[in-house]
C-alpha positions as CSV (number, residue, x, y, z in Angstrom):
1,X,-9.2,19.1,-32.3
2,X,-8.6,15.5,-32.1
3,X,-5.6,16.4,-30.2
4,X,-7.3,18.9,-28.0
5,X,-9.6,16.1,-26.5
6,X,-7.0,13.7,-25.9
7,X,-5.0,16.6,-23.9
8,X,-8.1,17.3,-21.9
9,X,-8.7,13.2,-21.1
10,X,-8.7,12.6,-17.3
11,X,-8.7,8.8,-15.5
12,X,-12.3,9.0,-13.7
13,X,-12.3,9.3,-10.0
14,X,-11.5,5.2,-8.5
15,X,-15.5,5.2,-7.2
16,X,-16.7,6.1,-11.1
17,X,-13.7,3.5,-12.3
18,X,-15.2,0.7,-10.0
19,X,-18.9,1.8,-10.8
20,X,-18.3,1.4,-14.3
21,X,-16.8,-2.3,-13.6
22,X,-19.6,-3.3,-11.5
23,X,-22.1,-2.2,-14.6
24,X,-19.9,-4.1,-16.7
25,X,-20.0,-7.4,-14.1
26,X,-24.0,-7.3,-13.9
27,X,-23.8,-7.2,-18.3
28,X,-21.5,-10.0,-17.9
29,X,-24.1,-11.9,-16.0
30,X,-26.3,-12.2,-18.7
31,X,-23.4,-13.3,-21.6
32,X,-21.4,-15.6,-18.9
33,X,-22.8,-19.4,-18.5
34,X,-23.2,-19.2,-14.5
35,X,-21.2,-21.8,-12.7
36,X,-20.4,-23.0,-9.0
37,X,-17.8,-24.8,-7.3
38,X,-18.0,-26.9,-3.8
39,X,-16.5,-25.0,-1.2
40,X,-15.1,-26.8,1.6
41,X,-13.8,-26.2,5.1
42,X,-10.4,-27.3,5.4
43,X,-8.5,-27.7,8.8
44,X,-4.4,-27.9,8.9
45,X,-3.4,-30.3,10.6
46,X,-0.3,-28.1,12.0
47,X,-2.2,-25.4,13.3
48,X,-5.5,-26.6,13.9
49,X,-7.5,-23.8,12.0
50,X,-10.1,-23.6,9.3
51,X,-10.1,-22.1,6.4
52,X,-12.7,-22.2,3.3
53,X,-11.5,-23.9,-0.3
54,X,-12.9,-24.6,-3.7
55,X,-12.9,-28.5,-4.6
56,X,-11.3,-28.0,-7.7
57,X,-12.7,-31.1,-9.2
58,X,-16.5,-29.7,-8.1
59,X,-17.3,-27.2,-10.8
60,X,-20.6,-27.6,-12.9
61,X,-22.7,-24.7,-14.9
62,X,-26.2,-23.8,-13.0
63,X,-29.2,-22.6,-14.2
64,X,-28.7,-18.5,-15.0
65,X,-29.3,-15.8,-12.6
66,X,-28.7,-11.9,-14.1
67,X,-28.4,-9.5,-12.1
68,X,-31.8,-7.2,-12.1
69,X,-31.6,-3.5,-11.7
70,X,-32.6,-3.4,-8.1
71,X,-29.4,-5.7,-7.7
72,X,-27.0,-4.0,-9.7
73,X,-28.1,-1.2,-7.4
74,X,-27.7,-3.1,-3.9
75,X,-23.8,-3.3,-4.7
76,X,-22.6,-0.8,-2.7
77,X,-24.8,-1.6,0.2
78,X,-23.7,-5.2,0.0
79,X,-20.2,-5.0,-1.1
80,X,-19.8,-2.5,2.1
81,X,-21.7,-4.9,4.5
82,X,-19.4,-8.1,3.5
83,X,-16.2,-6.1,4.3
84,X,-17.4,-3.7,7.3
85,X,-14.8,-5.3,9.9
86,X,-12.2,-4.4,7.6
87,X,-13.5,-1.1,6.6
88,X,-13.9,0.1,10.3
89,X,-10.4,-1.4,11.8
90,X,-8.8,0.6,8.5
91,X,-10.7,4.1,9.9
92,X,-9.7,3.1,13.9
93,X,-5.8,2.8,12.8
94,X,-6.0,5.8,10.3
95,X,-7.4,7.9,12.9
96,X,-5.0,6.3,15.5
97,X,-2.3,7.1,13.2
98,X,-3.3,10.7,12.9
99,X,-2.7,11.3,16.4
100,X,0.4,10.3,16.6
101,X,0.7,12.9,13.7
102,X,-0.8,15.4,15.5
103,X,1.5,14.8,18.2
104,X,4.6,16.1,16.3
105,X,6.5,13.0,17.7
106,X,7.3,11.6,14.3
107,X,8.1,15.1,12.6
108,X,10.3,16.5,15.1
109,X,12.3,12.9,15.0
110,X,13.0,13.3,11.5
111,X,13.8,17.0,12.0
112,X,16.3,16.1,15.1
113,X,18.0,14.0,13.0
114,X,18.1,15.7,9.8
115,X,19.9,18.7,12.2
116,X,22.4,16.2,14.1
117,X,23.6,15.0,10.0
118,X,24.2,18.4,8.7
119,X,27.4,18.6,7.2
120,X,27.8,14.7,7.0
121,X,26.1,15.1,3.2
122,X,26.2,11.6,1.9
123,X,25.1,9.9,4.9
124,X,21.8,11.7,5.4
125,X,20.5,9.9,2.3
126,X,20.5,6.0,3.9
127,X,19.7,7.1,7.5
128,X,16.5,9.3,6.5
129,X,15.4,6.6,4.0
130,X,16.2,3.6,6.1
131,X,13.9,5.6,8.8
132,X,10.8,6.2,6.8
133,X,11.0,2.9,4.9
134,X,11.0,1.4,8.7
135,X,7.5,3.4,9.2
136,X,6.6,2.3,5.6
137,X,7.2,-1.4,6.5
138,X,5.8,-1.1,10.2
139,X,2.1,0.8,9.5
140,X,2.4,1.6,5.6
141,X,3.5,5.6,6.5
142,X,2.6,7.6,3.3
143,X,0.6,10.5,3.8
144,X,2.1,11.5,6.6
145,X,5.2,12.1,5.1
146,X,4.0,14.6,2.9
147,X,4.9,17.5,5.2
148,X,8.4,16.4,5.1
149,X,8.9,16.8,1.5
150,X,9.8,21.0,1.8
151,X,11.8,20.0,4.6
152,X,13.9,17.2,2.6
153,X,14.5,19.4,-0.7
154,X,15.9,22.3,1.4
155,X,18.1,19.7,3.7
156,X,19.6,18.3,0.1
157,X,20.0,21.3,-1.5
158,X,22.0,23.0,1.8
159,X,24.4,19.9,1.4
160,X,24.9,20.5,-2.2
161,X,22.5,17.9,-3.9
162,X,19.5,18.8,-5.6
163,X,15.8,19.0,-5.2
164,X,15.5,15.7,-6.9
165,X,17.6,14.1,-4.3
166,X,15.4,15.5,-1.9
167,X,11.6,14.4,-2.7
168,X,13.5,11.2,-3.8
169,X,14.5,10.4,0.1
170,X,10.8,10.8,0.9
171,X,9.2,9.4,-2.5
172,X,11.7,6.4,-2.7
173,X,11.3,5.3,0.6
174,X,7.4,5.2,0.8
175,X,7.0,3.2,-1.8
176,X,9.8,0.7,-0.9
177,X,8.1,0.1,2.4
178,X,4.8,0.2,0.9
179,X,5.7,-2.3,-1.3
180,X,7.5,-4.8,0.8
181,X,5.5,-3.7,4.2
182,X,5.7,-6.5,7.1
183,X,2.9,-4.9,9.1
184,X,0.9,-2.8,6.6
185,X,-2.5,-2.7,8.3
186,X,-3.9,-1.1,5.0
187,X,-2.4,-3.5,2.3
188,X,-0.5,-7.0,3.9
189,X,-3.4,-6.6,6.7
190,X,-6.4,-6.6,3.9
191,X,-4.9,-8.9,1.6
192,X,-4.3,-11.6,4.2
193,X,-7.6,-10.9,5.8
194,X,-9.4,-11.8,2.3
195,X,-7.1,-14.6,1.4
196,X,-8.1,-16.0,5.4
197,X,-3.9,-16.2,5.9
198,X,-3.0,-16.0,9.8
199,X,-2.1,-11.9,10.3
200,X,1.2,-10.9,8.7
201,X,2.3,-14.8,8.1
202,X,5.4,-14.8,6.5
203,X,7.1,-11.6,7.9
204,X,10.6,-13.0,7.5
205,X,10.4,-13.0,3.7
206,X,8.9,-9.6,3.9
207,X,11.7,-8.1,5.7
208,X,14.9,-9.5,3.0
209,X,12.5,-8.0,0.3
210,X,12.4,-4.9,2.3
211,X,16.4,-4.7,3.1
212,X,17.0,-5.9,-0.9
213,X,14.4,-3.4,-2.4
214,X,15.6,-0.3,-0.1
215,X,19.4,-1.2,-0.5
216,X,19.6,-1.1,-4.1
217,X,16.9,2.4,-4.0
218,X,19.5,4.2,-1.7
219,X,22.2,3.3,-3.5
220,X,20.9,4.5,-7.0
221,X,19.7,7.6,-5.0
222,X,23.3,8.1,-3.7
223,X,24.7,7.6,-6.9
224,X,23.0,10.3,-8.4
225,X,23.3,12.6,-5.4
226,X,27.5,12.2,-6.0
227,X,26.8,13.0,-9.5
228,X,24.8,16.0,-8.9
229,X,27.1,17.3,-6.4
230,X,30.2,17.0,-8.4
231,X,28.7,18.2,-11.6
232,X,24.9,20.4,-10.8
233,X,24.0,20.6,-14.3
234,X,23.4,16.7,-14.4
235,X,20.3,17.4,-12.3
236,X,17.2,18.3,-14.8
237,X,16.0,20.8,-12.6
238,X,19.0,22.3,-11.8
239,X,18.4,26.1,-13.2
240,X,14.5,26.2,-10.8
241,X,16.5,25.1,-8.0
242,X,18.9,28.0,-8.3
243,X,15.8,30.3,-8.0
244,X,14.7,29.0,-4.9
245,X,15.0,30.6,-1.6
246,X,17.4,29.5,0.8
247,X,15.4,27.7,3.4
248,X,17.0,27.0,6.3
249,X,16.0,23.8,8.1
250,X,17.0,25.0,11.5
251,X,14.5,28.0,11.4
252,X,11.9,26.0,10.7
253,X,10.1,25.7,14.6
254,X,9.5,21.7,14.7
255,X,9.8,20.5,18.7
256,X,11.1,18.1,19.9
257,X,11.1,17.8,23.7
258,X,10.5,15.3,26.6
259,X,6.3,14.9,25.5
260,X,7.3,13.6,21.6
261,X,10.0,11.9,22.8
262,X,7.8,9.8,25.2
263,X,5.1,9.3,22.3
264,X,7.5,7.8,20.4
265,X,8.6,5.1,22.7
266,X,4.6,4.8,23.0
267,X,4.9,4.2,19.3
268,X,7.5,1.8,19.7
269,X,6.4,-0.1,22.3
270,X,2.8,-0.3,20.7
271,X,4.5,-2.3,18.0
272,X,6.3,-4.7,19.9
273,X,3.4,-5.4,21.7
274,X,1.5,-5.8,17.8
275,X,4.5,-8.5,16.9
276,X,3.9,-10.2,20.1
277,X,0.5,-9.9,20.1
278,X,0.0,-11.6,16.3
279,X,2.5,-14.3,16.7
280,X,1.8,-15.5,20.4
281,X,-2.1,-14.5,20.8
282,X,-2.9,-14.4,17.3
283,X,-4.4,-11.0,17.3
284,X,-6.7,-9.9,14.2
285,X,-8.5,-6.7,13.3
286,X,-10.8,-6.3,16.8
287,X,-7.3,-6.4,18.3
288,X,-4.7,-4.7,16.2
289,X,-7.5,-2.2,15.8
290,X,-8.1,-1.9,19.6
291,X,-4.1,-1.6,20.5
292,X,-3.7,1.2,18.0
293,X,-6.7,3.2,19.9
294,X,-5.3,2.7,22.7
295,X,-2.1,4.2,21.4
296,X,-3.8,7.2,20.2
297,X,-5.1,7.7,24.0
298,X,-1.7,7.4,25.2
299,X,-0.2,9.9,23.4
300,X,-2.9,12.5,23.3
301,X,-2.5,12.6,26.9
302,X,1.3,12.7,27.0
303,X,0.9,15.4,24.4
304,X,-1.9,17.1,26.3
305,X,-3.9,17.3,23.6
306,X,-7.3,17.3,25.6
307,X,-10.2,15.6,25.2
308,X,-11.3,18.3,22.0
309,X,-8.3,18.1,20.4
310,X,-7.4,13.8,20.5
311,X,-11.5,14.1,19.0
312,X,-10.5,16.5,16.0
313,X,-7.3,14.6,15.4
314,X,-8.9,11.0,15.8
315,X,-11.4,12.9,13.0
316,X,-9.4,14.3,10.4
317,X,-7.4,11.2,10.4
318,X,-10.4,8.7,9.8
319,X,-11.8,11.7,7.6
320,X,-8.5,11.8,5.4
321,X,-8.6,8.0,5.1
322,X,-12.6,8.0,4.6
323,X,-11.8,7.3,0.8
324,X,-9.3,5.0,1.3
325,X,-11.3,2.6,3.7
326,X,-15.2,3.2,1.4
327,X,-13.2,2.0,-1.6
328,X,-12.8,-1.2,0.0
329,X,-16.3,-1.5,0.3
330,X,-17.2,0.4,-3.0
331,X,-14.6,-2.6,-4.4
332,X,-16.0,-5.4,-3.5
333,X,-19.3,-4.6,-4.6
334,X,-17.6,-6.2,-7.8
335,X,-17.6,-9.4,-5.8
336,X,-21.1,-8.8,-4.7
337,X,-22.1,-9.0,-8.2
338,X,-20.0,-11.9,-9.6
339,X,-21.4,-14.2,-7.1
340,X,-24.8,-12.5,-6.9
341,X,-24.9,-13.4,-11.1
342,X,-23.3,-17.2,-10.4
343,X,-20.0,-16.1,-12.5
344,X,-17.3,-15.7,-10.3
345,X,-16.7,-19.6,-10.2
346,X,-17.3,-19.5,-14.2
347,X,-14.5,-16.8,-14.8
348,X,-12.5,-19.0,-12.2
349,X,-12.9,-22.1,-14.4
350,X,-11.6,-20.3,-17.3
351,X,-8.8,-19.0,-15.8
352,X,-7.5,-22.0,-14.4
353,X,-8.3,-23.8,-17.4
354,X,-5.8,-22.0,-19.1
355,X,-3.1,-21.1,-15.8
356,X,-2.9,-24.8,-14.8
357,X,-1.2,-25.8,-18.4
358,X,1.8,-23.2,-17.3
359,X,4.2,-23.8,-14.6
360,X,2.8,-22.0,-11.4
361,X,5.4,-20.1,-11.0
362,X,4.9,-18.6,-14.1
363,X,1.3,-18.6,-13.1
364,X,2.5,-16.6,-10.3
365,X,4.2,-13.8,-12.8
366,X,1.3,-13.3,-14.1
367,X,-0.7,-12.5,-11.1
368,X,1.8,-10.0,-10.6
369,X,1.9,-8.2,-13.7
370,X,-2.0,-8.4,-13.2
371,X,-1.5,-6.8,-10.1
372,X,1.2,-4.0,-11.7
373,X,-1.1,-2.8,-14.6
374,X,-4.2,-2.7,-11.8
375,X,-2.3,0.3,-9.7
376,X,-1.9,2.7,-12.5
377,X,-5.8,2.2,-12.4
378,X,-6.7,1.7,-8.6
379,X,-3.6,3.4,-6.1
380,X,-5.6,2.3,-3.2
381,X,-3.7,-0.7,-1.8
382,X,-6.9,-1.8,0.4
383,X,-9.4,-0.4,-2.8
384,X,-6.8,-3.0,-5.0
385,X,-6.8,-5.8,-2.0
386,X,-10.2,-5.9,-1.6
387,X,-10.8,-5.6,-5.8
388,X,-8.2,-8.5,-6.4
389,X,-7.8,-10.8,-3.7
390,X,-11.2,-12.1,-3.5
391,X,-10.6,-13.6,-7.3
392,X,-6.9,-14.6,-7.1
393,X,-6.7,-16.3,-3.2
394,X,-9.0,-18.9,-4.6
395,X,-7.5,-19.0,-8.0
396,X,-4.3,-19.8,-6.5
397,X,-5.7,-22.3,-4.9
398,X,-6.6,-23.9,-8.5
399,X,-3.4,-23.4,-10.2
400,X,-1.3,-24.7,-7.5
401,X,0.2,-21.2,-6.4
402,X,-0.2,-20.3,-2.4
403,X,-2.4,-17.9,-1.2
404,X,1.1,-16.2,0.1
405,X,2.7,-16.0,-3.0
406,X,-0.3,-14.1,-4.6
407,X,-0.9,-11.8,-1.7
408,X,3.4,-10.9,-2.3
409,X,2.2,-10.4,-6.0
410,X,-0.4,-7.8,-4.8
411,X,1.5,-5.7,-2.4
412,X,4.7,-5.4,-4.7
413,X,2.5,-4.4,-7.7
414,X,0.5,-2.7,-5.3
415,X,3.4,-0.5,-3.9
416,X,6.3,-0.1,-6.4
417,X,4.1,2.1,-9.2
418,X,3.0,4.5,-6.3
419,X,6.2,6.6,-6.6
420,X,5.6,7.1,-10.5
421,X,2.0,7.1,-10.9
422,X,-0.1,10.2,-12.0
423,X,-3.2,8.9,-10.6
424,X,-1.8,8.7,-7.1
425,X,-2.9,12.3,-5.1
426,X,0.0,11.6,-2.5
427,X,2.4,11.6,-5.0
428,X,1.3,15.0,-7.3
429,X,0.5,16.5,-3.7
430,X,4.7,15.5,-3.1
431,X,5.6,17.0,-6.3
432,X,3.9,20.0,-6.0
433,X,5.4,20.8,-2.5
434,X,8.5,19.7,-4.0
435,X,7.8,22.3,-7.1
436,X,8.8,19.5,-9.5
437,X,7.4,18.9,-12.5
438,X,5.8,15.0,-12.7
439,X,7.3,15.2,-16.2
440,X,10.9,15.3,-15.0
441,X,10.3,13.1,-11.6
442,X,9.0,10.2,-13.9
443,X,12.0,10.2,-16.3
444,X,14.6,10.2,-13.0
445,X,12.8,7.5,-11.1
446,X,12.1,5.2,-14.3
447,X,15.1,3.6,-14.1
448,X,14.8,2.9,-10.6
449,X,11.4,2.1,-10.8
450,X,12.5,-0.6,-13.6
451,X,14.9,-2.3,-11.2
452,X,12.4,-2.4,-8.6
453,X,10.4,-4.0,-11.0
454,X,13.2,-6.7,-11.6
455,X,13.6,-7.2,-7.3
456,X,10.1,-7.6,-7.3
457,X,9.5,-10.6,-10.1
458,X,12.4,-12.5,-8.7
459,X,11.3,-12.4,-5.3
460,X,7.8,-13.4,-6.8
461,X,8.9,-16.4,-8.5
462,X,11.1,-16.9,-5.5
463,X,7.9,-17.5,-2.9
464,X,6.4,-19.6,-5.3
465,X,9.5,-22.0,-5.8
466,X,9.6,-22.3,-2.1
467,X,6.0,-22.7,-1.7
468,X,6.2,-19.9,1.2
469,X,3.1,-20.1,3.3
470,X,1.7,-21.5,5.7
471,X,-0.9,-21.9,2.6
């Protein structure tokens, strides 16, 4: 029976999770000393802008202040309030996004290329992943790629690889530029927000962890793509994928004509103009969010769309990220609390009572493993931003680590688990278009998670040793 109940055991939804840690915070308020530390405006001398700091020397206990019932209950509403810019800018791109989507420009790319590299066999692997990890790094493309998954699996098993090989193109590359994204609205874009660092600062080092991380996943991908092909009963699922039927990836009706073509130099050209925009004008959400609406417009009009149908796309896209962006509020109603109850600067204390007797860059591995063992619980990369960041930027600040360094902790523990963990829905939704057990995906990619694992400490301790900033 024992047995029985453990089977049945499911991870609670991410809103219960955080619900239940926000009960926990308000107990905590009445067991924690409260404490405070002077927070200061500081102004850098090289750039001339402000940014708020704890006086590390400042910190003294306070009288208590628990948090009361009607408190404990004003979370949400107050967590949400605190964040709404980055809640609303996260539902304007998602919804931007979507139209795009909607627009068949990105699909029918993939699907003109995938045609022009039949035959080719090995090099379909880097071009297709190298493509989608571009997307990943650019605007943090996940869900979007789902459709391409049936598409994938028949291109690799019509070229002699497996279905493995397949979800592994999409899968693989998705979480590489997750993890090392350059312009990630929805992760880099929180986490910098709450850490107050100037928009996507330090995109150089994000793009040699992107070309490091993605070069070592396509060339374990290829590896075992060779194998499979010489030798088909290597491939775990090899006897399912001789039931399947033959799907043929030029039957499947996917246009690609002069409209998609034009929306995605729209697409193109609205990047550009987001690098130039947040390096020369310094650009922040109200902008960002405005150039990817006016995107959107653009190509629902090259698309002819209409006026109902850029509405219901512009919908469904902010409806399928509605959980994605609440959870940012839902999670920070954990901050709400800690300062509400005065012992947010206590727990601070304490932690960098013990961090600052370590080295900082091993200070720095541990916010990273913190930030590992976090997705298995919250997949979110905004829920985990706005969760984590608000507690590590300034604890960084304490142990001597920069606000950089931690916010390259969170997105590569943030993005690397995605491809392996159950409690991500874009990944089971994958396997299950895929028709591949999570069983068998998570024993291939192990290994190649692992590595990743490896890339991602050493660039990690890496940022730290160089003090990569500006802060």
């Amino acid at each position: 029976m024992e047995k029985e109940k453990k089977r049945k055991f499911r991870v609670p939804h991410v809103f219960a999770l955080l619900m239940i840690i926000i009960l926990i915070c308000a107990i905590l308020s009445y067991i924690i000393p409260a404490g405070s530390y002077e927070r200061v405006q500081f102004t850098d001398p090289n750039t001339g802008k402000t940014r708020t700091i704890i006086d590390a020397d400042s910190f003294h206990y306070i009288d208590r202040t628990p948090v009361s019932v009607m408190t404990l209950l004003s979370s949400l509403a107050g967590g949400m309030a605190q964040v709404s810019d980055i809640i609303f800018f996260v539902f304007i791109v998602g919804g931007s996004i979507a139209v795009l989507q909607a627009s068949g420009a990105i699909e029918g790319g993939l699907m003109g290329l995938a045609r022009r590299l039949r035959g080719k066999e090995i090099i379909v692997i880097p071009v297709i992943m190298v493509l989608i990890t571009t997307l990943g790094v650019i605007m943090g493309i996940c869900e979007e790629m789902i459709p391409l998954i049936p598409i994938m699996v028949a291109l690799a098993l019509q070229v002699g690889f497996d279905s493995i090989t397949g979800t592994a193109m999409i899968i693989g590359s998705t979480a590489a530029g997750f993890s090392c994204s350059v312009l990630n609205p929805f992760n880099v874009g929180v986490a910098q927000g709450i850490a107050e660092l100037p928009a996507f600062s330090g995109a150089w080092y994000r793009i040699i962890m992107a070309v490091v991380m993605l070069s070592v996943t396509i060339f374990m991908v290829c590896r075992y793509a060779v194998k499979v092909k010489k030798n088909p009963a290597l491939s775990s699922m090899h006897e399912f994928d001789k039931t399947r039927e033959e799907v043929n990836v030029e039957e499947k009706d996917v246009k690609f004509g002069v409209r998609e073509k034009i929306c995605l130099v729209i697409f193109i050209l609205t990047i550009v103009l987001l690098v130039w925009g947040v390096i020369k004008e310094g650009w922040y959400f109200y902008e960002i969010g405005a150039l990817f609406l006016g995107m959107a417009i653009l190509v629902a009009i090259v698309s002819n769309m209409g006026l109902s149908g850029f509405g219901q796309a512009l919908a469904d896209g902010m409806t399928n990220i509605c959980s994605g962006a609440l959870v940012i509020g839902v999670a920070n109603g954990i901050l709400w609390i800690l300062t509400q109850g005065n012992i947010l600067d206590t727990i601070l204390h304490a932690a960098a009572g013990v961090l600052t007797h370590l080295p900082s860059w091993l200070s720095a591995v541990g916010m990273y493993i913190f930030q590992c063992l976090m997705n298995y619980l919250i997949p979110s990369g905004s829920g985990q931003a706005a969760v984590t960041m608000p507690i590590l930027a300034p604890l960084s600040d304490l142990v001597g680590v920069t606000r950089q360094t931690a916010v390259i902790a969170f997105q590569l523990g943030d993005g690397i688990s995605n491809a392996i963990t159950p409690t991500s829905g874009v990944l089971m939704a994958s396997l299950a278009l895929a028709k591949i057990p999570w069983e068998k995906w998570a024993k291939w990619f192990l290994p190649i998670m692992l590595v990743q694992y490896g890339i991602g400490l050493v660039f990690v301790i890496l940022a730290q040793l160089i003090q990569l900033g500006p802060f």
